[in-house]
C-alpha positions as CSV (number, residue, x, y, z in Angstrom):
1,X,-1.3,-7.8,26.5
2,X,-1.1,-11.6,27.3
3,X,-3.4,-11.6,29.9
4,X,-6.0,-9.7,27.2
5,X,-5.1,-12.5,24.6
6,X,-5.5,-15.5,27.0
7,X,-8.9,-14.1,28.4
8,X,-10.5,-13.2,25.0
9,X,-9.3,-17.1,23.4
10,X,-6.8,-15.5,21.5
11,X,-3.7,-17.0,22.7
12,X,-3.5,-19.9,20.2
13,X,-3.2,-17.5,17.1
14,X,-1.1,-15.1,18.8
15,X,1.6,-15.2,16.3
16,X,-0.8,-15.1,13.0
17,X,-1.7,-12.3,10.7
18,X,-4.8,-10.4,11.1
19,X,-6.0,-11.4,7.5
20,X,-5.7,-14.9,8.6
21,X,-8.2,-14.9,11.6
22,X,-11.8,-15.5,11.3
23,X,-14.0,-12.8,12.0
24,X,-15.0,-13.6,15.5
25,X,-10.9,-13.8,16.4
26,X,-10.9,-9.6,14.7
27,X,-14.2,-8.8,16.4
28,X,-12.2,-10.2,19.8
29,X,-8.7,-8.9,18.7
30,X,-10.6,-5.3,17.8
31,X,-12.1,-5.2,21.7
32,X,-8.7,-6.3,23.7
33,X,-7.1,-3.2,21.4
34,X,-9.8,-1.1,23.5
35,X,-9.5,-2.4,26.6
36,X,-5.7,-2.9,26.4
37,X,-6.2,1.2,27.0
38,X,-7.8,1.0,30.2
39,X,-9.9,4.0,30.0
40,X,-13.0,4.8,32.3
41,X,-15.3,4.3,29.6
42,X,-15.0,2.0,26.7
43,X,-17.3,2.3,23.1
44,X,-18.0,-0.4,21.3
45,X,-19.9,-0.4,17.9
46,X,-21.4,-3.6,17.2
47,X,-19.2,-5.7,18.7
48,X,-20.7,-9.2,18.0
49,X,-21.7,-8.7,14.3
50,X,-20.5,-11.8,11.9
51,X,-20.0,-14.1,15.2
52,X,-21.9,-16.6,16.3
53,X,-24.1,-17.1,19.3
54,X,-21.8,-18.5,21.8
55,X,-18.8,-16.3,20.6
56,X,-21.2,-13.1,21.5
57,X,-22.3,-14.7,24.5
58,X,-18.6,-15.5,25.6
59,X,-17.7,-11.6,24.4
60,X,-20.8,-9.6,26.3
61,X,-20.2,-12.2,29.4
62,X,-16.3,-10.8,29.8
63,X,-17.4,-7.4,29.0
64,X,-19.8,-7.7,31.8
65,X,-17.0,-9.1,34.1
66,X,-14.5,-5.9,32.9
67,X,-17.7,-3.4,33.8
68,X,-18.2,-4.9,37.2
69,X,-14.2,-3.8,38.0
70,X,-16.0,0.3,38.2
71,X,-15.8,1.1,34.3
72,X,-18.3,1.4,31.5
73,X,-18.7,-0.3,28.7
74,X,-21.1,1.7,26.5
75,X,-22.1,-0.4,23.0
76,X,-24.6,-0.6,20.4
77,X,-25.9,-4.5,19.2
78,X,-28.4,-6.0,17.1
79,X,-30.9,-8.0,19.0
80,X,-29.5,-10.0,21.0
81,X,-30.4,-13.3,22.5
82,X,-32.6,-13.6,25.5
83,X,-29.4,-15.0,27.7
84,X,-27.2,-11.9,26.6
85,X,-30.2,-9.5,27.0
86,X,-30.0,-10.0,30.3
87,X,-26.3,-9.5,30.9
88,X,-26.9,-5.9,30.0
89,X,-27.4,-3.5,33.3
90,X,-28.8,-0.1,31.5
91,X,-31.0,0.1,28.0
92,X,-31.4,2.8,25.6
93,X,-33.8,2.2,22.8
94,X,-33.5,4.8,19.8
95,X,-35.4,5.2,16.9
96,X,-35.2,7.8,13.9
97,X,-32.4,9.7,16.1
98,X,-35.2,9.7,19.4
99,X,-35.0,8.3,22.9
100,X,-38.1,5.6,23.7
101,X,-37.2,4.0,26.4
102,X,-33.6,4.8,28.8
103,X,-33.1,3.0,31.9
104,X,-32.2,0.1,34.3
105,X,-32.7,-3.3,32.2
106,X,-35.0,-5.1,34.6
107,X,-37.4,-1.9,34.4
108,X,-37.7,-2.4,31.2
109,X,-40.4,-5.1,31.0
110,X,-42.6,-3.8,34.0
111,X,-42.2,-0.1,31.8
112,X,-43.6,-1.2,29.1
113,X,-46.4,-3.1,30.5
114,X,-47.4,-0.2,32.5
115,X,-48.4,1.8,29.5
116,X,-50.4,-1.0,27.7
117,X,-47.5,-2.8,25.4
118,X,-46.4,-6.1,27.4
119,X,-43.8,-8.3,25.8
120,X,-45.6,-11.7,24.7
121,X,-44.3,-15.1,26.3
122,X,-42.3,-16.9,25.1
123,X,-41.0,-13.8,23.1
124,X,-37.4,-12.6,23.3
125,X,-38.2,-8.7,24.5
126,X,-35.1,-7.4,22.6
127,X,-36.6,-8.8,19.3
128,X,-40.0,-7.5,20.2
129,X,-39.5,-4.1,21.3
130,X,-37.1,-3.6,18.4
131,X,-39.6,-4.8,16.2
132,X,-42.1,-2.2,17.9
133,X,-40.0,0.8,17.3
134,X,-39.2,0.1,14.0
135,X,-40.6,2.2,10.8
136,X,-42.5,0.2,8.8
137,X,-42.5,1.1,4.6
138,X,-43.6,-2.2,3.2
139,X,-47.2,0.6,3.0
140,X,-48.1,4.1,3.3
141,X,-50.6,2.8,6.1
142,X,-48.0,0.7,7.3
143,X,-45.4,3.9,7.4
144,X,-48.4,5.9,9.2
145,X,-49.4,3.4,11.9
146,X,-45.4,3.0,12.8
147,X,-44.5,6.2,12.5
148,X,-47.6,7.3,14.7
149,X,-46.7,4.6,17.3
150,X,-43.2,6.1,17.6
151,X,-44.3,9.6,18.3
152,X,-46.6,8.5,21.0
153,X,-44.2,6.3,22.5
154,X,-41.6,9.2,22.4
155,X,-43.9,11.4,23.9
156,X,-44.7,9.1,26.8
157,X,-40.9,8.3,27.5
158,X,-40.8,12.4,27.7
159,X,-43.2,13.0,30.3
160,X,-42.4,9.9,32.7
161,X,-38.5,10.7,32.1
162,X,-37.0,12.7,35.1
163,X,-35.2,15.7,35.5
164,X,-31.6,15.9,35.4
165,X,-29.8,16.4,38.5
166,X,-27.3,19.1,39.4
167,X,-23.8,17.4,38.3
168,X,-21.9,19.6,41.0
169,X,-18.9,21.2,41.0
170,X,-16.2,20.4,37.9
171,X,-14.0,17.7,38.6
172,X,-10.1,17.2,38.2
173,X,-9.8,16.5,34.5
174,X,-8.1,13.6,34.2
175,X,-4.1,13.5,33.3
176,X,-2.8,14.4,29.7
177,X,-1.5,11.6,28.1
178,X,2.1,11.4,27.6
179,X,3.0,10.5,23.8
180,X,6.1,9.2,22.3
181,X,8.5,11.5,20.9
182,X,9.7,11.5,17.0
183,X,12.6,9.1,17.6
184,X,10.6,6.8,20.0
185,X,8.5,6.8,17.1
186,X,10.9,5.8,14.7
187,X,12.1,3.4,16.8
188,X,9.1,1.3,17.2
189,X,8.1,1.7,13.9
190,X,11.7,0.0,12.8
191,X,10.6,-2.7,15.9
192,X,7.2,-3.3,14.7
193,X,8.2,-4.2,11.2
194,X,11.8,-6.1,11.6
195,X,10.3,-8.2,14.7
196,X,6.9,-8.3,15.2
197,X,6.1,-8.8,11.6
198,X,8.9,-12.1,11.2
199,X,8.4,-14.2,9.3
200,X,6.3,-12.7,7.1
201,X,8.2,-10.1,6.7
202,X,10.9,-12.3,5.4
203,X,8.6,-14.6,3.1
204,X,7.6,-11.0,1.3
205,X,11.2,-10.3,1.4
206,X,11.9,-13.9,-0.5
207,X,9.1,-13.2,-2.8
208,X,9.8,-10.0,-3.7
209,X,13.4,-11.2,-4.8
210,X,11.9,-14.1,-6.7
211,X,10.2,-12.1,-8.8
212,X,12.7,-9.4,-9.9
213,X,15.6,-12.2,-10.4
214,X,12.6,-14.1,-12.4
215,X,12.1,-11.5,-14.9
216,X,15.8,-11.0,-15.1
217,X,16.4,-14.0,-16.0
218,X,13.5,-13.9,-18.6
219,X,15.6,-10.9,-20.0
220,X,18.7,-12.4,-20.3
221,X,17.5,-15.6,-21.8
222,X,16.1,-13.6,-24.5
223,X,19.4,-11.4,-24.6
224,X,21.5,-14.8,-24.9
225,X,24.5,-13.6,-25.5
226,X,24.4,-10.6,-27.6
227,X,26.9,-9.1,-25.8
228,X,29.8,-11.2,-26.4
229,X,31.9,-11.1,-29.8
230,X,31.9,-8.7,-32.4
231,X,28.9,-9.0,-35.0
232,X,27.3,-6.2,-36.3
233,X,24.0,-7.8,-35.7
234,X,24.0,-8.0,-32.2
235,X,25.0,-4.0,-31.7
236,X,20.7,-2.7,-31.3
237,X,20.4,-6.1,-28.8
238,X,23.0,-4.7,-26.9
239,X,21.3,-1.7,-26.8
240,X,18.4,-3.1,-26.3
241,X,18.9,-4.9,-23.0
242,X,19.7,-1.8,-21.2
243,X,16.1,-0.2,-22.6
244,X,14.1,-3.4,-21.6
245,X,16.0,-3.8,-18.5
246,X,14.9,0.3,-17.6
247,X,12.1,0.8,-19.3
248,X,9.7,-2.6,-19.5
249,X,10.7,-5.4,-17.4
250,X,11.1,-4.0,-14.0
251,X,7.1,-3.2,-14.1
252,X,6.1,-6.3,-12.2
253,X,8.7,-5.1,-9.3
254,X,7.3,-1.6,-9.1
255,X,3.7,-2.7,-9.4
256,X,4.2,-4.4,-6.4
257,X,5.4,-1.2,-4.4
258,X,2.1,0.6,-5.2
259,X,0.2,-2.1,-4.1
260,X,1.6,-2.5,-1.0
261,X,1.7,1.2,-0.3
262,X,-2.2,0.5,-1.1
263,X,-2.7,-2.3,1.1
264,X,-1.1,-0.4,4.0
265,X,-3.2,3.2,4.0
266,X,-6.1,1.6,5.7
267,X,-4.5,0.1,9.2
268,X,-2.2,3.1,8.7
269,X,-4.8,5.5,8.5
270,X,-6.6,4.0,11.8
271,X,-3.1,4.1,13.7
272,X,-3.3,8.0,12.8
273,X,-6.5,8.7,13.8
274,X,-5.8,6.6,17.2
275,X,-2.6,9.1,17.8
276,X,-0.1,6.2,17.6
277,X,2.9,8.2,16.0
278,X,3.2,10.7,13.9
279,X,2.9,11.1,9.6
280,X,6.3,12.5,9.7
281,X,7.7,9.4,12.2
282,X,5.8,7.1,9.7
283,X,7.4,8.4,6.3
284,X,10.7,8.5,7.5
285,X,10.4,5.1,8.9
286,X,9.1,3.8,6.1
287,X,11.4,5.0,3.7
288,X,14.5,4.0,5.4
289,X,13.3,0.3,6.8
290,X,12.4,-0.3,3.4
291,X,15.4,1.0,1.4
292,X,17.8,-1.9,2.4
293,X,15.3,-4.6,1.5
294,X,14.4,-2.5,-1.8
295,X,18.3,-2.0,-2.7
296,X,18.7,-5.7,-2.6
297,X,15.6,-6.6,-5.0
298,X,16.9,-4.2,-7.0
299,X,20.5,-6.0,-7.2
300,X,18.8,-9.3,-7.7
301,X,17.6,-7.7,-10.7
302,X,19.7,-6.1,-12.7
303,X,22.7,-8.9,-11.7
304,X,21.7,-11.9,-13.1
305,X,20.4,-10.5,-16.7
306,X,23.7,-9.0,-17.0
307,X,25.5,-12.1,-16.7
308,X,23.4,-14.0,-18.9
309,X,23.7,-11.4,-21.8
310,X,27.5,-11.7,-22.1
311,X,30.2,-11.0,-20.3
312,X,33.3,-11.9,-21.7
313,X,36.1,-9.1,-22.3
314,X,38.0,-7.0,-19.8
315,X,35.9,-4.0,-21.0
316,X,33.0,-5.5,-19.9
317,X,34.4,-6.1,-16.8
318,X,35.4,-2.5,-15.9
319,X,32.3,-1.5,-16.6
320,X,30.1,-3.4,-14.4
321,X,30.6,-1.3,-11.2
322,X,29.1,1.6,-13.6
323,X,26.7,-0.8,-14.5
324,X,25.6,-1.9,-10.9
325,X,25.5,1.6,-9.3
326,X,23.7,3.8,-11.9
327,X,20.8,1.0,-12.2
328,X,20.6,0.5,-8.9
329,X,20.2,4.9,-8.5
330,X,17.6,4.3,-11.5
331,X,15.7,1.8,-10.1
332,X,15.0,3.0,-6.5
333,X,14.3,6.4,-8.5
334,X,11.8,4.8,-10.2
335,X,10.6,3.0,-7.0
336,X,10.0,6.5,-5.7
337,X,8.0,7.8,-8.0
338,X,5.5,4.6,-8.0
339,X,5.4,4.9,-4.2
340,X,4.4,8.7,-4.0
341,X,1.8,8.2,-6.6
342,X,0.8,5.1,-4.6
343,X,0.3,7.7,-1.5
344,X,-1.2,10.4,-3.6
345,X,-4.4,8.2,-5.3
346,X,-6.6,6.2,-3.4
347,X,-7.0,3.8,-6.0
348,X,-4.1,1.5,-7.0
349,X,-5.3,1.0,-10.5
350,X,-5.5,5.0,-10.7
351,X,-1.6,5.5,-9.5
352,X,-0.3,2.3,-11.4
353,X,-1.7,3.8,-14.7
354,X,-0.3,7.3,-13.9
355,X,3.2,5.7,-13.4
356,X,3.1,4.2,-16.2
357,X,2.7,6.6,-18.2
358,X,5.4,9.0,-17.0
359,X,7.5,6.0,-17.1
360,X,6.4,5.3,-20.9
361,X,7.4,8.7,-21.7
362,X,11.1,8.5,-19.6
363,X,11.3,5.3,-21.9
364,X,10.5,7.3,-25.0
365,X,12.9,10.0,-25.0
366,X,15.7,7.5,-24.0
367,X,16.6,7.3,-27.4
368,X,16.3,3.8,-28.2
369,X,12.4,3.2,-29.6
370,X,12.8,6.8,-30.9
371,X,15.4,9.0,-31.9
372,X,16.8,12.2,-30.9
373,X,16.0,14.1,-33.6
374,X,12.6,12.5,-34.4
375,X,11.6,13.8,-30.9
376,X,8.2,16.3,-31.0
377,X,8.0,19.5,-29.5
378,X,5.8,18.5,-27.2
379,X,7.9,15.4,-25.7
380,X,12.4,17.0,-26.7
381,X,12.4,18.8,-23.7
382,X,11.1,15.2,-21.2
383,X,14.5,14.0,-22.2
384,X,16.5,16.7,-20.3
385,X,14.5,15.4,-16.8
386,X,14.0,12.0,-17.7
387,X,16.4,10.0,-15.3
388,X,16.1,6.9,-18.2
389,X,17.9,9.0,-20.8
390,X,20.8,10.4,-18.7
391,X,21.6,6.9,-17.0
392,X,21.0,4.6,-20.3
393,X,23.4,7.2,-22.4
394,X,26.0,6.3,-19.6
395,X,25.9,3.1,-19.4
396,X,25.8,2.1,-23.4
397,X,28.9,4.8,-23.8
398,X,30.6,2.5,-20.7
399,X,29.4,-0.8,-22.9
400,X,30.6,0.4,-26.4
401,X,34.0,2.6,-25.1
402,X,35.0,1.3,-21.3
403,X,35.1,4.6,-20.4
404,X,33.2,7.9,-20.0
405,X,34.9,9.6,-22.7
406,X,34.6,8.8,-26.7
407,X,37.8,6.9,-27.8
408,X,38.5,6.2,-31.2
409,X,38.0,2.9,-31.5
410,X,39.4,1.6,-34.8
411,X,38.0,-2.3,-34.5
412,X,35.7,-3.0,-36.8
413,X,32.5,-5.3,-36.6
414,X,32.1,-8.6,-38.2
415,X,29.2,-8.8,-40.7
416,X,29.5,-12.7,-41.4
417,X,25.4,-12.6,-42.9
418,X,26.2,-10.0,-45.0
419,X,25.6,-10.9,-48.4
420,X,28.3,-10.6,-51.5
421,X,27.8,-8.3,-54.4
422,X,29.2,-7.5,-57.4
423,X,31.3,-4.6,-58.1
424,X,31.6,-2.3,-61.6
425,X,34.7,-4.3,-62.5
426,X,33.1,-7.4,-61.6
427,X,35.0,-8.5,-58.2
428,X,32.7,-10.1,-55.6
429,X,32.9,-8.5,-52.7
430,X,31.1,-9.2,-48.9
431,X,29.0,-6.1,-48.5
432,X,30.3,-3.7,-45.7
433,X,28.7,-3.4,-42.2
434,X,26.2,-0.4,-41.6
435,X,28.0,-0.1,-38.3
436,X,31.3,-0.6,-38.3
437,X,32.8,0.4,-34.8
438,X,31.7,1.3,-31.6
439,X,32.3,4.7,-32.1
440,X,30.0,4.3,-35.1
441,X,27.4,2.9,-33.0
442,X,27.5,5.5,-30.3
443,X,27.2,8.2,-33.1
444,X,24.1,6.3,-34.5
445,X,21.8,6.9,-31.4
446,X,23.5,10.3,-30.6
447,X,25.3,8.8,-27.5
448,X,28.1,11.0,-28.4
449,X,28.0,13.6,-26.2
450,X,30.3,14.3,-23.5
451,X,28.6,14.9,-19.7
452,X,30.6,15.3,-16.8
453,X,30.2,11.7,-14.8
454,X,28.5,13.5,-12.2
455,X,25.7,15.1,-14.3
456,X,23.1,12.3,-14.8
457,X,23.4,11.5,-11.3
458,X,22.4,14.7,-10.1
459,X,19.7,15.0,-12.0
460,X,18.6,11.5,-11.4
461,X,18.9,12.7,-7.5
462,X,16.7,15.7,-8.3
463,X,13.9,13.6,-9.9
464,X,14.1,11.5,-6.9
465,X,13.9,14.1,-4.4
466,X,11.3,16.1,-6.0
467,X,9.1,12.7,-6.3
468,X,9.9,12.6,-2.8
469,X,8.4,15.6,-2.0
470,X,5.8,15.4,-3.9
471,X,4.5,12.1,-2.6
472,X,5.3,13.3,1.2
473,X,3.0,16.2,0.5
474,X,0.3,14.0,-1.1
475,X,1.0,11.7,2.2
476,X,-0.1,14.3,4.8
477,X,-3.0,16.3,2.1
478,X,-4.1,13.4,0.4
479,X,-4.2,10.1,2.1
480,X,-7.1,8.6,1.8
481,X,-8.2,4.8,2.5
482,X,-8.5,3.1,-0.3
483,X,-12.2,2.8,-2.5
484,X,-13.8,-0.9,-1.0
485,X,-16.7,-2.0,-2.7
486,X,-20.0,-0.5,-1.6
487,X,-22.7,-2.3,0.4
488,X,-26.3,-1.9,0.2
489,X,-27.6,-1.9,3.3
490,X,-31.3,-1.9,4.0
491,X,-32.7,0.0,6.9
């Protein structure tokens, strides 16, 4: 691998991304992936397209050297210059899908001069015979006379070209390759991503962190507070932090895990199609390399809001723990379901939209934006699945009570704003709070309900796992590249 990256002038950006190099560096970089194979016979598409002259002439000069060691290096090119047209031993010149001219290169010339169609001086012959075999539509004469030209140089090629020899007896196919079982696989998968890939791997890693604890923050600046003390009017806000911290803010985060999903289908497509692992080895490598790093975001997420919003009584205290572990089951949920949906579209835009929509309707039938009871037909039974509703009831009963159970809780909410009214017998009196405990408040939303402590997890675990399945069966049905912008091309 060195030697192919000191011979091809790569060595000076051996350590830089691929989206970083300049085209010439990826034409080069795409050819010493070939060769680094070593195979008999080497194809090459267009090998020098977007590079300059002296880059081409520096490319076909070392694939010249790399034929001369008893390979063959078979590729197609646009016309090159008169220097690189004569590096090339053997040419085939095709047009519409037909054989005109197939043989040594230093024939070529004396070939085409034999049957009346010498190249001019001064002319570069690659241009000129290109330019000979070329349909011409700018007319319908033109079309005619070029299309006429090409027959009869066809037809001459076909008489003057010989006869096949007898190939002989079959040879010894050559050995089978031998491929890298599942945990080899795995393995350099895991090696590819936690080594070759530093530091970028850590600056996405950095960024990804800054984000989430960014939008946190935003979230608990908002929430200043409203969960300390004991006013009525900060009872919906407390409520209200859990729904924005499930339900809206963590969209930026989970955008990003459908568009990297996105911006990895095509190289991993190619590594597929090149037999590099396996879609199984792949899957399971992702999801486990990326679970640590994704458990972590999540934590930088849902800690610092949390902090910010109040946190001032033992109660509070206890139930952080609660806090920190059913988010952080919720959010890599979540994360789940954006991923499969990222490996089930080929568009982004497509999957994005699609998740958020199922995530819109987890948010609705949390109970927050709309109540139980005001629920439609068509949207009561979501709640029963929707991993939002089970783990937000939870934590609000831990944030109100302490505990999983309903206590009576006898302590009553301040109402300081509430304004004084008169009674029958005259005596001013400070109106009484709509909510006046935390029982109260629990009852309000419905969050009465006693579920064994186990419950929403498991169902949170089963809308994981089934968006697990689904997205590994979309990953080995459906992945596709994703859509680039179309290019006219002109023939």
């Amino acid at each position: 691998i060195n030697a192919l990256l000191e011979d091809l002038g790569l060595g000076q950006v051996k350590h830089t991304r691929v989206h970083d190099l300049t085209e010439s560096e990826k034409r080069r970089l795409n050819v010493a992936c070939r060769l680094m194979l070593d195979t008999d016979i080497v194809l090459l598409d267009q090998p020098t397209k977007g590079m300059d002259i002296f880059d081409s002439f520096f490319l076909v000069e070392y694939l010249r050297q790399w034929a001369s060691r008893g390979r063959i290096v078979i590729l197609t090119i646009h016309p090159p210059t008169y220097e690189i047209f004569t590096m090339i031993s053997r040419v085939a010149l095709v047009s519409t899908g037909r054989m005109l001219y197939h043989g040594k290169r230093r024939d070529m010339l004396p070939y085409f001069a034999y049957i009346d169609l010498p190249c001019p001086a001064y002319k570069n012959p690659s241009d000129y015979y290109l330019d000979l075999v070329t349909l011409d539509n700018l007319s319908p004469e033109a079309m005619l006379e070029s299309s006429q030209r090409i027959e009869n140089l066809m037809e001459i090629f076909r008489r003057r070209q010989e006869a096949l020899s007898d190939p002989g007896p079959p040879a010894m196919p050559p050995p089978t390759v031998k491929r890298a079982n599942f945990f080899t696989q795995v393995l350099a998968l895991w090696i590819r991503v936690l080594i070759y890939m530093f530091p970028y791997n850590i600056l996405h890693f950095v960024s990804d962190v800054f984000l989430s604890s960014l939008m946190s923050v935003l979230v608990g600046v908002i929430y200043w507070k409203v969960r300390g003390g004991l006013e009525q009017e900060f009872v919906l806000d407390r409520i209200g932090v859990y729904y924005v911290i499930m339900g809206v803010a963590l969209l930026p985060m989970m955008l990003n895990y459908v568009t990297d999903v996105w911006r990895d289908k095509a190289s991993v497509s190619r590594d597929f199609r090149d037999g590099l692992y396996s879609r199984l080895a792949y899957i399971m490598s992702k999801v486990t390399y990326s679970l640590p790093p994704a458990a972590a975001v999540c934590l930088s997420y849902i800690v610092p809001v949390y902090s910010i919003a109040g946190l001032d009584t033992d109660a509070r205290v206890n139930s952080f723990g609660v806090y920190i572990a059913y988010n952080l089951l919720y959010l890599l949920t979540i994360r789940m379901l954006f991923m499969a949906l990222g490996w089930m579209f080929s568009s982004r835009h497509l999957a994005a939209g699609l998740a958020g929509i199922i995530l819109t309707l987890c948010a609705t039938t949390a109970g927050y934006t709309v109540h139980f009871t005001d629920l439609s037909l068509v949207l009561s039974w979501f709640q029963w699945v929707s991993p939002m509703r089970w783990m937000m009831e939870q934590i609000v009963r831990w944030e109100f009570t302490g505990k999983n159970n309903e206590i009576g809780n006898i302590t009553k909410y301040y109402c300081t704003r509430n304004p004084v009214i008169q009674q029958e017998n005259g005596i001013l009196v400070k109106a009484d709070c709509g909510i006046l405990s935390d029982a109260h408040a629990l009852r309000l939303h419905q969050y009465r309900t006693t579920w064994p402590l186990y419950q929403p997890i498991i169902v949170t675990l089963a809308f994981h796992l089934a968006w697990f399945l689904i997205g590994l069966f979309a990953f080995f049905v459906f992945n596709q590249q994703p859509k680039q912008p179309r290019k006219r091309t002109a023939n």
